[in-house]
N, C-alpha and C positions, 0 to 999 in steps of 0.2 A: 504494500500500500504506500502509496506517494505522499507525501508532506500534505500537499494539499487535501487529502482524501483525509487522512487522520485530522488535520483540522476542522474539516468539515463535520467527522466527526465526533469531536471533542466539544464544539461549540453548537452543535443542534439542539440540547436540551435549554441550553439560556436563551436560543434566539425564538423557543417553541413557545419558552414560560412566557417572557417579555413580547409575543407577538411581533418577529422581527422578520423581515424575511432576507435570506442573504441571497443576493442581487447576482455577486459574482465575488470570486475569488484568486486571485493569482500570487506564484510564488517567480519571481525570476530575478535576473540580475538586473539591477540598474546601476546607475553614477555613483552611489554611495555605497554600492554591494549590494547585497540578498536584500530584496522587500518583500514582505509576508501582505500583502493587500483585498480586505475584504471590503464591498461595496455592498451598505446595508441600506434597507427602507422599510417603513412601515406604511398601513392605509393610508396612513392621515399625513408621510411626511417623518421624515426621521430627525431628533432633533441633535442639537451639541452633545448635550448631557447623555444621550442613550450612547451615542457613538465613543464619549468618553468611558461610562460604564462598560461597556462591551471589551475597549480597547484593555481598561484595567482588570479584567477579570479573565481576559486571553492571557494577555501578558503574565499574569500569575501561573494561569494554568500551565501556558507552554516553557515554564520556568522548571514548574514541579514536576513534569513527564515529562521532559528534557529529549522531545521527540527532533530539534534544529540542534545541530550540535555546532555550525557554522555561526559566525556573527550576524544579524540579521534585525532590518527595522522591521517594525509593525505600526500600519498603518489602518484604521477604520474611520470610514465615512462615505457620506448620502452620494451616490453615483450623479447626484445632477441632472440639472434640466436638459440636458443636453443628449442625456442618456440614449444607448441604445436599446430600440425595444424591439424584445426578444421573444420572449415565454411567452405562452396563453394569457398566463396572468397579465402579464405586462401589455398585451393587445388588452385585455378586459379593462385594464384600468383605464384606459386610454381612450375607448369610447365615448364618441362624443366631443372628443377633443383634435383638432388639426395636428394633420401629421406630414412629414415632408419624407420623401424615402425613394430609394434607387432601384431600380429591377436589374437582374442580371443578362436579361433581353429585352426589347421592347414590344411595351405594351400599347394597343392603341397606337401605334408609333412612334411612341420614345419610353424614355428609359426612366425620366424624372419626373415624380410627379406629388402633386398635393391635394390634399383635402379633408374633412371631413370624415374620421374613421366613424361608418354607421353602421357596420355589422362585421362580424367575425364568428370564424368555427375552425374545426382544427384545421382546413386545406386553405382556405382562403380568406381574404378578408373584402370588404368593401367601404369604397373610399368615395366620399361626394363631395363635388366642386362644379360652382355654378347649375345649378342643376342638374349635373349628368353625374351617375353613378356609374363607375369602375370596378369591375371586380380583378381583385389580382390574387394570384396563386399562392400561399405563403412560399413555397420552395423558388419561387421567381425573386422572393425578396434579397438582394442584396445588403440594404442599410436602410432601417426605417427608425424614425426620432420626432418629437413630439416639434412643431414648426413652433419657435419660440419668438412671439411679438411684444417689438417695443412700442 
């Protein structure tokens, strides 16, 4: 089992109790060395204080099971508006809300496109803009993100 897999799961019973959902996680090198990075959220929005709580009770943990034996930061926090959306879930929350997102071929004639996420199921989803609804594939999706207006 890989670093990430045993943290995954070491930290599922906190983030089940606390209602947290973990977004994503990655273990790799960067500029400063090994970074241990979990990308948390909840329904409503993940706030400082959970992300600190989370961070100090990993940090203990992966002290005491001494599962990194390398030097290594740890990092937790809210993935951003910016985020990529991936999961079901993350299409579900997202209904109703503008999305901007790239296909891997084109659809209707091109590739980029936005609108209105007004339905979803596990194959496809459907996107409305000005009127006209689109349905696109989810396996067509390349990069889809919530269209963020100033």
């Amino acid at each position: 089992m890989d670093i990430v897999e045993k943290v995954k799961e070491l930290v599922s019973g906190y983030l089940s109790a606390n209602e947290i959902e973990l977004v994503d996680i990655t273990y790799r090198r960067e500029q400063p060395g090994m970074v241990l990075r979990l990308l948390v959220d909840t329904s409503s929005g993940i706030k400082l204080s959970e992300c600190e709580s989370l961070n100090n009770y990993l940090s203990e943990l992966l002290d005491r099971e001494d599962i990194i034996q390398e030097h290594y930061v740890l990092e937790v926090s809210s993935p951003g508006l910016d985020r990529p959306i991936k999961t079901d879930r993350d299409f579900e929350r997202s209904i109703g809300k503008m999305l901007e997102l790239t296909t891997y071929e084109a659809i209707d004639g091109r590739k980029t496109h936005e609108g209105l996420l007004i339905g979803m199921n596990r194959d496809e989803i459907v996107i409305e803009f000005g009127g006209i609804s689109t349905l696109i594939p989810r396996a067509k999706i390349a990069m889809a993100r919530l269209k963020i207006e100033f």
